[in-house]
N, C-alpha and C positions, 0 to 999 in steps of 0.2 A: 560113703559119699558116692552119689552116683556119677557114671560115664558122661563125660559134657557128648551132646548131642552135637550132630554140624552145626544144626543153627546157632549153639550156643558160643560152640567158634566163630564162628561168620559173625554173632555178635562182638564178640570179644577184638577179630579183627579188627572190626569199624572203630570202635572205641581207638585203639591202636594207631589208626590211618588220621582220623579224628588229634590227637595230639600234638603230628607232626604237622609239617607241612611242606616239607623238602624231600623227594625219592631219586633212586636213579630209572632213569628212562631207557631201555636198551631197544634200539631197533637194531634191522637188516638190512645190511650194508652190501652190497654187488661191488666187489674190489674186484675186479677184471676178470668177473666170470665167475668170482668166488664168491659165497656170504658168507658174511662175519657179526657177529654180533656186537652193534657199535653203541655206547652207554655214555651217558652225561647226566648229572645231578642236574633234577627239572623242581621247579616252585610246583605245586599242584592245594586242591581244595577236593573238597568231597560233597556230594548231592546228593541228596534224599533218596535215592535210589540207590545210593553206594557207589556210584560210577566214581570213580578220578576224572577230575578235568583238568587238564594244562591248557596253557597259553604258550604255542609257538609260531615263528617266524615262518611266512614263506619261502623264506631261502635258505631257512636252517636243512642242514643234512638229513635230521632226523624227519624232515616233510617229504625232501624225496623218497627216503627212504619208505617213507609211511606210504606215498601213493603208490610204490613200487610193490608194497606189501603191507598191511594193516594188522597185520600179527606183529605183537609187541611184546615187552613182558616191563615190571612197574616193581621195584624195589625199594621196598621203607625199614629204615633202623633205626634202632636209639642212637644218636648221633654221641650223645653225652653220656652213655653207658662207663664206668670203668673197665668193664668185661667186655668187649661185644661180641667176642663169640660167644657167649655164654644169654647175651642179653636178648629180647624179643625182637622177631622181624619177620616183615612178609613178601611176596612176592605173587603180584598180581598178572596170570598171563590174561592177555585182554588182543582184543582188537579197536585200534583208535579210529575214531568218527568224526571226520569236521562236524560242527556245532554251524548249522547256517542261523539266517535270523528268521529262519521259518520254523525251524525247532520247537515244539510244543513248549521245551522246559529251556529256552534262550531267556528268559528273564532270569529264570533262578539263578541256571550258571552265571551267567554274564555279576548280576549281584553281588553273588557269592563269592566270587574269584576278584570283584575290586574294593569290597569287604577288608579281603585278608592283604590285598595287596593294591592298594589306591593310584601307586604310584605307575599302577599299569595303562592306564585309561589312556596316557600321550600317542603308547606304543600306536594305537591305533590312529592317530594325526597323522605319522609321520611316514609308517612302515608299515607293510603289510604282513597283519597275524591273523590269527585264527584261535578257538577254541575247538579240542578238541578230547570227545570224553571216551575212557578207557573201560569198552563193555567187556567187563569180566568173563574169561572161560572158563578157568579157574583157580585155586586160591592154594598156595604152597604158604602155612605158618607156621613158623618156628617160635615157641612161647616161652623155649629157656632151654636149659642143657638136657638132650633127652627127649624133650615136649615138641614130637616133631608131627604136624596135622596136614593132611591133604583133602578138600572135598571141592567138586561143583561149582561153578557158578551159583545154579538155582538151588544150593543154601544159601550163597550168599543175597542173592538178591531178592527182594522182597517187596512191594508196596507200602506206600507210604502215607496213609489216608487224612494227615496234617497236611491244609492248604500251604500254599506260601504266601495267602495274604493270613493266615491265623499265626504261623511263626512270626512275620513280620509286627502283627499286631502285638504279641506278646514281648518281644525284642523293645518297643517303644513304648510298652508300659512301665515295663520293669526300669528303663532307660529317665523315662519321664516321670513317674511315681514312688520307685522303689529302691531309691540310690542306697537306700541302708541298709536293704537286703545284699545288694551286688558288693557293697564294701567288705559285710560279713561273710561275702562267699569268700572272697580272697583273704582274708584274714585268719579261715579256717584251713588254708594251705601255707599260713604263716607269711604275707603278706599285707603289708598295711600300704594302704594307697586310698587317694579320696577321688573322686569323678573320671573313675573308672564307669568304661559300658558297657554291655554287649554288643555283640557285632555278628552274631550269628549261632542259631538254634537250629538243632536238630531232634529227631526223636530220642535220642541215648542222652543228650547232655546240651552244651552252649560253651563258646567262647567270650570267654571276656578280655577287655584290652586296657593297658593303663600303660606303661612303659614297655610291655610287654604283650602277647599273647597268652591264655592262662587256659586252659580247657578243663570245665567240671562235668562230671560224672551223674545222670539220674542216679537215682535207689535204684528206678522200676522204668522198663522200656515205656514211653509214652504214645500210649496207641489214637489219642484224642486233641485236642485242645485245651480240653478239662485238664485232662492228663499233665498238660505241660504246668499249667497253675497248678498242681498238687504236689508234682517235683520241686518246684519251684520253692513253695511254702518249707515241704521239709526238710528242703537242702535248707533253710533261712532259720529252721528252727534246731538246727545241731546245736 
């Protein structure tokens, strides 16, 4: 067998960051002249670029923090592991970005992030938040007892030549036309649920939602649009 390559980590990551959806967030805290590294479990989504996006408050700690200094670092584990030190996990050092609404890719994030989590869309009625996405420097993954990997950002990140009106498109197909595919997907995870949807595609895989969030796996990275209908077919035809 051969050596996994970075990229092939940096993929394997994504898939990883891809499942969950909850990390801890650690900023840099100025305690009276001191810094400390201050950490709370944050909601976050992932972007077609790989970036992390969270949603926080203006007056949360961690915003002072972030304008005091935008070096951060981004911590994701198997929550439901029986082993966890034993089980996979990573740890993203990044610098966090407000997301304005001039942002070339504020539609996708914005999307993505009330996709996974609908119930966020008030915060912004009532209180002032923000989006903001976490550009990797680089990537510390730990894949199991032993399996310890370090490389670059620029493996991890990569171009994404799937529009977000072609994901979207295929999202309301499959949603609209192909309910008996999405029921068989979850069924092959041992799952039986009827009017379940998608909710969100990427190039590795797709989440699907029914009581739950469920995230499936491509065969083959999808470099096209094509690409996504041919995953698609032969995840349906297991």
């Amino acid at each position: 067998m051969s050596e996994m390559t970075n990229k092939d980590k940096a993929i394997e990551v994504r898939q990883f960051l891809h499942q969950k959806d909850v990390g801890v967030l650690s900023t840099l805290k100025d305690q009276e002249g001191d810094i400390f590294p201050y950490g709370s479990i944050c909601p976050y989504v992932v972007i077609s670029s790989g970036d992390i996006v969270i949603l926080v408050s203006d007056i949360a700690l961690h915003t002072k923090n972030i304008n005091r200094d935008m070096n951060v670092s981004f911590t994701v584990f198997d929550m439901d592991a029986e082993n966890k030190q034993s089980a996979a996990r990573t740890s993203v050092l990044a610098k966090a970005v407000r997301v304005t609404d001039q942002d070339d890719n504020h539609k996708e994030i914005s999307e993505t992030y009330f996709r996974f989590n609908p119930g966020s869309r008030k915060f912004f009625e009532v209180h002032s938040f923000a989006f903001y996405k976490l550009k990797p420097d680089f990537i510390h993954y730990i894949k199991g007892f032993g399996k310890i990997y370090k490389f670059p950002a620029s493996d991890y990140s990569f171009k994404d030549d799937i529009s977000l009106e072609e994901y979207n498109f295929a999202i309301d197909h499959m949603n609209k036309d192909h309910q008996s595919s999405i029921t068989k997907y979850l069924s092959q995870i041992g799952i039986e649920s009827s009017g379940a949807k998608i909710i969100s595609m990427n190039s590795f895989g797709f989440h699907i939602e029914d009581q739950s969030i469920h995230y499936m796996q491509f065969d083959e990275h999808a470099k096209t649009a094509d690409d996504l209908r041919k995953n698609l077919v032969a995840l349906a035809r297991k």
